[in-house]
C-alpha positions as CSV (number, residue, x, y, z in Angstrom):
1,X,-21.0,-15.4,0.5
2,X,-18.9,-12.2,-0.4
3,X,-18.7,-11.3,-3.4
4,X,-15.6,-12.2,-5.8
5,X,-16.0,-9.4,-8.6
6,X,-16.7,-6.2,-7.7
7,X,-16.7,-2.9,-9.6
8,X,-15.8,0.7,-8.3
9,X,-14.1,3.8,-8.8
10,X,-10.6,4.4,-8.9
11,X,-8.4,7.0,-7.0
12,X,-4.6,6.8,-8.6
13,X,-2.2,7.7,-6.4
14,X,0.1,10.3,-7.7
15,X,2.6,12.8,-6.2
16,X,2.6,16.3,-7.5
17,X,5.0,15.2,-10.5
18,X,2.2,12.9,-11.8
19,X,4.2,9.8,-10.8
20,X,2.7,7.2,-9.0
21,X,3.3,6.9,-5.7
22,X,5.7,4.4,-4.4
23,X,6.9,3.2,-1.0
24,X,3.7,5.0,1.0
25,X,4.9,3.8,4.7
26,X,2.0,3.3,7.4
27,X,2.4,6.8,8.9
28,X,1.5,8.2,5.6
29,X,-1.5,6.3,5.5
30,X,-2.5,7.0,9.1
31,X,-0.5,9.1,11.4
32,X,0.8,8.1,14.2
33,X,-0.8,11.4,16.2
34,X,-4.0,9.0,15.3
35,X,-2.6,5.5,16.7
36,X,-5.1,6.5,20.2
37,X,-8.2,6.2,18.2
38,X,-9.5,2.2,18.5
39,X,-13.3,3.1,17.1
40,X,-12.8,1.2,13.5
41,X,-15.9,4.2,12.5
42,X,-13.3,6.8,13.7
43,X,-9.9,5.9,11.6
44,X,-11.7,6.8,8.0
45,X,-11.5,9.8,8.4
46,X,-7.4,10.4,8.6
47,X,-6.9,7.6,6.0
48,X,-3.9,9.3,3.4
49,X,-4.1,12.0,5.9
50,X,0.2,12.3,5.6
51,X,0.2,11.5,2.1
52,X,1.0,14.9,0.6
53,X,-1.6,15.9,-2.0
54,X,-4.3,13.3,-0.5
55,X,-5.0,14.4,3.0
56,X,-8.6,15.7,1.7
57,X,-9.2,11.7,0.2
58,X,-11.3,10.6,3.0
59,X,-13.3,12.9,2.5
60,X,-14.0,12.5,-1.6
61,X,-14.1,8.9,-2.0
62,X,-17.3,6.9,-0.8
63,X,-18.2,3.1,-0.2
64,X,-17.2,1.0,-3.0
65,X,-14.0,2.8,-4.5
66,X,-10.7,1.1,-5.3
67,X,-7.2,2.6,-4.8
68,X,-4.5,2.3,-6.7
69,X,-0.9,2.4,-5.9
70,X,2.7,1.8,-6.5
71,X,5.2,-0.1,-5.2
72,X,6.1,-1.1,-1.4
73,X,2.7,0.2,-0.1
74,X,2.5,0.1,3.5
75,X,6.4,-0.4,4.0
76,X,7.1,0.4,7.8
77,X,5.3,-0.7,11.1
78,X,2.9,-3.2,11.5
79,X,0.3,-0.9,12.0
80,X,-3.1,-2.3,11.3
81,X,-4.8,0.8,11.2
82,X,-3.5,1.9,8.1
83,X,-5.6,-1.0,6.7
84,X,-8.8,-0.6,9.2
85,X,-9.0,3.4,8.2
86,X,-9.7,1.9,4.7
87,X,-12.0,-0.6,5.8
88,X,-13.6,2.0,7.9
89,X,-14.4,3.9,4.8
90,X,-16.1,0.9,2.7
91,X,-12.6,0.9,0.2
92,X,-13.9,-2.2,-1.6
93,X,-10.2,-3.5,-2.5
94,X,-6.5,-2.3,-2.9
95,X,-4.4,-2.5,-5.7
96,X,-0.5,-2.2,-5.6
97,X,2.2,-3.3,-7.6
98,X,3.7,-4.6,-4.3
99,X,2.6,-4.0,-0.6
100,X,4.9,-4.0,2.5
101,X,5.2,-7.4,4.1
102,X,3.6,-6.8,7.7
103,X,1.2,-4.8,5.5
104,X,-0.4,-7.6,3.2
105,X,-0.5,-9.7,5.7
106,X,-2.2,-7.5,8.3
107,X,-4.7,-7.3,5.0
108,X,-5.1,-10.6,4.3
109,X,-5.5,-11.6,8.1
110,X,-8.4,-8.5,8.2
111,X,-10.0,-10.3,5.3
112,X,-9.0,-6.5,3.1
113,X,-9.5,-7.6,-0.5
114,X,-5.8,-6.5,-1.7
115,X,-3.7,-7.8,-5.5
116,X,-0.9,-7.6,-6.6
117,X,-0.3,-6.1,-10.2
118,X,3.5,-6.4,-11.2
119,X,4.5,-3.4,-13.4
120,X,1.5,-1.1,-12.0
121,X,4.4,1.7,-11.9
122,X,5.2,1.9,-15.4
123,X,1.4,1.9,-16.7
124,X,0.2,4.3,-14.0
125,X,-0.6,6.8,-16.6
126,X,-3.0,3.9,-18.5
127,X,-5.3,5.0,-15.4
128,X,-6.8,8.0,-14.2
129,X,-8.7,8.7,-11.2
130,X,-12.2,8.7,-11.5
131,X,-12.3,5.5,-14.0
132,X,-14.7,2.4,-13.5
133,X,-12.4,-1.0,-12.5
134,X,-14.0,-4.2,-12.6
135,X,-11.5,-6.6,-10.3
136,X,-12.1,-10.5,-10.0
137,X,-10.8,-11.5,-6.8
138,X,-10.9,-15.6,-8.2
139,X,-9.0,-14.8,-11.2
140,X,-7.1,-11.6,-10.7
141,X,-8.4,-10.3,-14.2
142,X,-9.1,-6.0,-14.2
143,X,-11.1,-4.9,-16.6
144,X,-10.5,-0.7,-17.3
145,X,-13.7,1.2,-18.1
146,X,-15.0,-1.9,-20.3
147,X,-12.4,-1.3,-22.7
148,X,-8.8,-2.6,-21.3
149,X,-7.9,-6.3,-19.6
150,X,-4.9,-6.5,-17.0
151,X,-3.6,-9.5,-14.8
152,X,-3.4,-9.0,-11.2
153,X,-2.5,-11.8,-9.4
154,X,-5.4,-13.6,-8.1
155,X,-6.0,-14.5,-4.3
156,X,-4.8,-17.4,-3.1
157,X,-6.8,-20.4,-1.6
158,X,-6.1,-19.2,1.7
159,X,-6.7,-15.1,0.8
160,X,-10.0,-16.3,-0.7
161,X,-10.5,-18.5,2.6
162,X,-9.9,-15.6,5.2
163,X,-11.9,-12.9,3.1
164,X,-15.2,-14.9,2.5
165,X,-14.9,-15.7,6.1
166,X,-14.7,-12.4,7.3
167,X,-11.4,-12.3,8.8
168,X,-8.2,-14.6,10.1
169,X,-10.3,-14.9,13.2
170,X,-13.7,-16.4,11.9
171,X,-11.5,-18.6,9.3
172,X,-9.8,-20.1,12.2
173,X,-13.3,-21.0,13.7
174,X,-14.2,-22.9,10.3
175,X,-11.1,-25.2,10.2
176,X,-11.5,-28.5,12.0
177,X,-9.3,-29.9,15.1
C-alpha cells in the first residue's frame, strides 16, 4: 500500500515579482520541442523548462519534494507529459489552488498525488521554498514546518482508488465485471 502522508520539501512557484504563479499552461511545464521524447526517465529533466525563472528546477529539486502553485495549473493541452516529467523526477505530490481540467484528470488517471488548496494565491507568501510540508492525502490536512495547519481538499474515494493502485489502468483491473 502507498503511502497517504508523506513529507517533503517545497519549491513555491513565484515569478520575478514574488507573486505566485498562476495559469502555468502545459508548454510551460514541458515544451512542446520535447513532445518526441516517450522514455518517462528522459522528460525530468525539461520539467518548468519554459517557466521563466525555473528552467534550472529539474535540476535542484530531488525525490521526494512538493511543488507549490497557483491557480489554473496546467491550463492548455492535454498533454500528459507535463505530469510524467514530474513523475519522472520522484515529485512526491502537487499542490495548486486550482489545476486545468484535462490536467488533474490526466493526474489523477496517472495515479500523481495532486490537492486542491482554495486561496493558495493570497497566502503564497505564508510559504517559502525550501520549507518542510507534511500533506495527508486521506484528509487533505498540511502541516507547514511543524508549526502551521492548512485544509487542502482531500482525495476523493476514487483519487485514493486510482493512486494506491498505481494508475487508472491497474484500478480498472481491480474492479469486478
Amino acid at each position: 500500500m502507498k503511502p497517504t502522508r508523506i513529507r517533503g520539501r517545497i519549491w513555491v512557484l513565484t515569478g520575478p515579482d514574488g507573486q505566485m504563479y498562476n495559469d502555468v499552461d502545459t508548454d510551460m511545464i514541458f515544451h512542446n520541442r520535447h513532445l518526441h521524447i516517450t522514455n518517462l526517465a528522459e522528460m525530468g529533466q525539461h520539467a518548468l523548462g519554459n517557466l521563466k525563472g525555473w528552467e534550472d528546477f529539474a535540476q535542484k529539486c530531488r525525490p521526494g519534494d512538493i511543488i507549490l502553485a497557483g491557480a489554473n495549473f496546467g491550463a492548455g493541452s492535454s498533454r500528459q507529459q507535463a505530469v510524467d516529467c514530474f513523475r519522472a523526477l520522484g515529485i512526491a505530490a502537487l499542490i495548486a489552488e486550482s489545476f486545468g481540467a484535462i490536467y488533474k484528470r490526466n493526474a489523477i488517471n496517472s495515479g500523481f498525488p495532486i490537492l486542491t488548496l482554495p486561496g493558495l494565491s493570497q497566502m503564497a507568501g505564508e510559504f517559502k521554498s525550501g520549507d518542510e510540508l507534511e500533506v495527508d492525502f486521506e484528509t487533505g490536512r498540511l502541516g507547514l514546518n511543524g508549526e502551521r495547519e492548512y485544509q487542502a481538499e482531500p482525495f476523493s474515494r476514487v483519487q485514493m482508488d486510482i493512486y494506491q493502485a498505481g494508475d487508472l489502468f491497474a484500478y480498472g483491473k481491480t474492479l469486478e465485471t
